[in-house]
Every structure is written in structure tokens, then in C-alpha cells.
N, C-alpha and C positions, 0 to 999 in steps of 0.2 A: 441680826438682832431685832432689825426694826419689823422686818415679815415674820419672828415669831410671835413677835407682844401682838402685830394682828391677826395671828389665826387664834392665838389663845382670847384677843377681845372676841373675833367673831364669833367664836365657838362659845363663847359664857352669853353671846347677844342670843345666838339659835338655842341652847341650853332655856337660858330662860322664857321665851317667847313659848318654846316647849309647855315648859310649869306651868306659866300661867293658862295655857289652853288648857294642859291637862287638869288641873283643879280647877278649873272651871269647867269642867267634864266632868272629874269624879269626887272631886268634894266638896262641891256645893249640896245642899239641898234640894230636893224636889220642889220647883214652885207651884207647879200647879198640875195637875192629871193630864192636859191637854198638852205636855213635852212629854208623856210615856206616848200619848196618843199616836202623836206626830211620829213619834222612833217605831211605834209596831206601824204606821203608814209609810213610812220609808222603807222599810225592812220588809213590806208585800211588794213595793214595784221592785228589791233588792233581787230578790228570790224571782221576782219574772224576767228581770234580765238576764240571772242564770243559769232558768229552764227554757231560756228561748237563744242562748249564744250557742253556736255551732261549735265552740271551741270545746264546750262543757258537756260533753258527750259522756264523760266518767262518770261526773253526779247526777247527771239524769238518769243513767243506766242503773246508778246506786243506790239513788233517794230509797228506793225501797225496801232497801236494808237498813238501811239507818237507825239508830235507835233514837238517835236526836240531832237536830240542826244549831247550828248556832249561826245567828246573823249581825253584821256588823253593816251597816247604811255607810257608816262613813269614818275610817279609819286615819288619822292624822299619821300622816310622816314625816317629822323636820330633821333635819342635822347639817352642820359643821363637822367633822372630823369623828364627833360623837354625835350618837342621834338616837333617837325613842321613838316609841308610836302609844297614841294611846285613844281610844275611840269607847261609843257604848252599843251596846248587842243585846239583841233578846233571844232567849232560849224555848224552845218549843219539843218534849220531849212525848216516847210514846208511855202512857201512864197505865197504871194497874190492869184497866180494861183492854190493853192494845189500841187506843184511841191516841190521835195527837193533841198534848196539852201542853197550854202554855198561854203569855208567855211570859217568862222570868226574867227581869234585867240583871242586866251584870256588867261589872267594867275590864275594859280588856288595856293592860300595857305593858309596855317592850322596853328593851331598850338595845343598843349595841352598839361598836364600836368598828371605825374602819375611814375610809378615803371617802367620801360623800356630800351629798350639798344639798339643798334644795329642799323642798317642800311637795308633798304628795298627798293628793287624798286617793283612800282606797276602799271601795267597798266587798266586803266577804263573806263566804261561804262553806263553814264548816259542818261537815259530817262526821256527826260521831259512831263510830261502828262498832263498840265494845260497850257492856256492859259497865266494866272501869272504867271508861270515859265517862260514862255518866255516871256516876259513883262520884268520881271526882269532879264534877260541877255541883252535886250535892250538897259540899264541904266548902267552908266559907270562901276560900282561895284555891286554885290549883296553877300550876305551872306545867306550861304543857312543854314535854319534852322532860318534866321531872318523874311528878304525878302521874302524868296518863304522858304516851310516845303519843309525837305529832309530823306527819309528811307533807308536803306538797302533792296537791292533786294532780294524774296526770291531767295536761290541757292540749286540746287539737281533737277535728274531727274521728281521728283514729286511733284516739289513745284507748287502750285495755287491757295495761298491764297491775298486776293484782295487785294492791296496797293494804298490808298487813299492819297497820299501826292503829289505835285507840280516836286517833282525830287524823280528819283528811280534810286539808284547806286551802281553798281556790279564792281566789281574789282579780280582781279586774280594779287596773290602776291607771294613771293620766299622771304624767313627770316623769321627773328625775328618775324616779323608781318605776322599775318594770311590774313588779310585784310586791307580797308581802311577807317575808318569812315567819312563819308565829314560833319557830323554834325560842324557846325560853320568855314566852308571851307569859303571862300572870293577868289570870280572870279572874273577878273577885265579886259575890253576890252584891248588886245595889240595893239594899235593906230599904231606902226610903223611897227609891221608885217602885219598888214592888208595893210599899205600903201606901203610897200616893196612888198608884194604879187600882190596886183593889179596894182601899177606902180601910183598909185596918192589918195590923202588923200579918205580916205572913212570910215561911220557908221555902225554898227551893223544892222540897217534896211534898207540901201541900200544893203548891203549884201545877208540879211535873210529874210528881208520882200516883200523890191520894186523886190529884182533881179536885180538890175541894173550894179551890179557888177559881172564880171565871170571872172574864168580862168579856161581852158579847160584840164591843169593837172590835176584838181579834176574832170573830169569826168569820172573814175573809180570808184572810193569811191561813187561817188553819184548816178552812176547805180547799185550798190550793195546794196545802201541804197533804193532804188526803188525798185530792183526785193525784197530785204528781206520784207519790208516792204506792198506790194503788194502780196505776197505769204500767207502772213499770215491774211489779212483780206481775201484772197479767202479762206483760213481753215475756219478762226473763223464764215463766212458767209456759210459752209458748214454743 
């Protein structure tokens, strides 16, 4: 009796410790342009630690299919018995012209249930490879594994086996957790980062599709995402 009332306290203690990071993640306000800043500067060394890991031989061979990436710097994993994840990402997709544009914030969270502990941060790297997949980041929320199918990437020097699903997602983690499963993940457009970031309200496909929106901080991140991308259909055309 006495060891259940403590896993049900712990598990309401990691529960809540959750909440509060996560709204403080996804529902506060934007304060100032310089924490979009800081998340697309995270989210370039993100994306060079996994165009330069040996393990991530898939996404490098793939980026150039891609229709669109999505980056997560830093992905929270807590749990007790129950446990969630909840982190924020910017989206970079290829727009009207074939050019890569972006980028879009968005909030990404999980949740699930099972035998667990600990705390994990995890930074990610998803490829979208369908035009549905991006279809469904469009639309204020999607749920991946509802909305659009979502896989695990293969990871190791010699993985390349074909992955047929709408989002492909690799993660490199430190803890308890080895990885990140985003199966029944929920991403959800951040209206007020995007509007703090470009300085007046703006969509998802004014961003990602028309181009209509720019700021010329992300263009580091998005000539990386040009040369990566570019480098590898000259392979895969070789």
C-alpha cells in the first residue's frame, strides 16, 4: 500500500514538473525575437551534428529528397510510469520556386505510457518525404502517425533500407532514453513565434510555400540545407 501511494506521488511529482516545462515551452508568449533567434542558432549546429554523425548515413543519402526538414534542438523527456515529451522546432520546407524556405515554428508533444524514469533531452531530425507530410504541417496541428505515417530512421554507418512513410525521424539522445519515438507526436503551428520572428502575423504557407516571408538570420541554416541537400542528389545522380 505504502509503495503504491509512492509511485502514484512520484508519478503526479514527474507529471507535473512535465506541465510546467511544457507551458513554459508552448504557452507562454514570445518575448522577444532574439529566443526565435537563438532556436534557428540551435537548430544549424542541430542539423551539423547530423550531417556530420557516421551513424546518419540515411539522412544524408536522403536530404535530397526531402520535401521538408523539421528540427527540434532540444526535445524534453520526463516520466514516472507515465511520461511525455514536449520540445520546439522550426520547419524549413522546399517552396513554389524549389528553393528551401523557412523557417516556421512549431510545437511538438508526446505523450505515453509504460515502465520508465528519468529525464532525457533529445535533439531531432525529421525528413519529410511526401507531399502529405507537408500538407499536414500546413494545418494548425497534425499528429503524426494519424495525419501523415511516421518511422524511425534507419541509423549506423550501413543502413539502406527503404522507408516508405510521410515523416522519417532520427534523434540523438544522452539518458535514460536511448531515442525518441514521435509515433502519436502532435505538432502544432507557434502563431506568436512566427509573428515575433518576422515582426507581423503570418502562416505556415506564407512562410514555406508562397516565400513571402523572410528573415535573413536563417540564412545560414538554409544554405546548409541547400549545399546538404544539393550534394546528395549530385551523388545519388552519379
Amino acid at each position: 500500500m505504502l509503495a503504491k501511494r509512492l509511485a502514484i506521488k512520484t508519478a503526479g511529482w514527474w507529471l507535473g514538473l512535465l506541465a510546467v516545462v511544457w507551458l513554459a515551452a508552448a504557452g507562454a508568449p514570445a518575448r522577444a525575437d532574439s529566443e526565435q533567434m537563438e532556436l534557428v542558432n540551435k537548430a544549424g549546429t542541430t542539423f551539423s551534428h547530423f550531417m556530420s554523425d557516421p551513424d546518419m548515413t540515411w539522412l544524408q543519402r536522403h536530404i535530397g529528397s526531402a520535401k521538408a526538414v523539421v528540427i527540434a534542438p532540444e526535445v524534453l523527456k520526463a516520466g514516472y510510469i507515465f511520461g511525455g515529451s514536449g520540445g520546439r522546432a522550426v520547419v524549413f520546407a522546399r517552396n513554389e520556386t524549389g528553393q528551401w524556405a523557412g523557417p516556421a515554428f512549431y510545437n511538438l508533444a508526446a505523450a505515453s505510457v509504460g515502465f520508465q524514469a528519468g529525464i532525457s533531452v533529445s535533439e531531432t531530425v525529421t525528413l519529410v518525404m511526401t507531399e502529405k507530410g507537408v500538407n499536414s504541417l500546413l494545418a494548425t496541428t497534425a499528429k503524426l502517425g494519424g495525419d501523415a505515417s511516421v518511422a524511425a530512421g534507419p541509423i549506423g554507418a550501413g543502413a539502406n533500407s527503404d522507408v516508405t512513410t510521410d515523416f522519417v525521424a532520427f534523434s540523438r539522445a544522452k539518458g535514460v532514453y536511448g531515442g525518441l519515438n514521435l509515433e502519436g507526436s502532435v505538432i502544432s503551428v507557434a502563431d506568436s513565434w512566427n509573428r515575433a520572428y518576422y515582426g507581423n502575423p503570418v502562416l505556415p504557407p506564407d512562410i514555406l510555400v508562397r516565400g513571402s516571408a523572410r528573415n535573413s538570420q536563417a540564412d545560414p541554416l538554409l544554405a546548409a540545407l541547400s549545399q546538404a541537400a544539393g550534394s546528395q542528389k549530385t551523388s545519388a545522380a552519379q
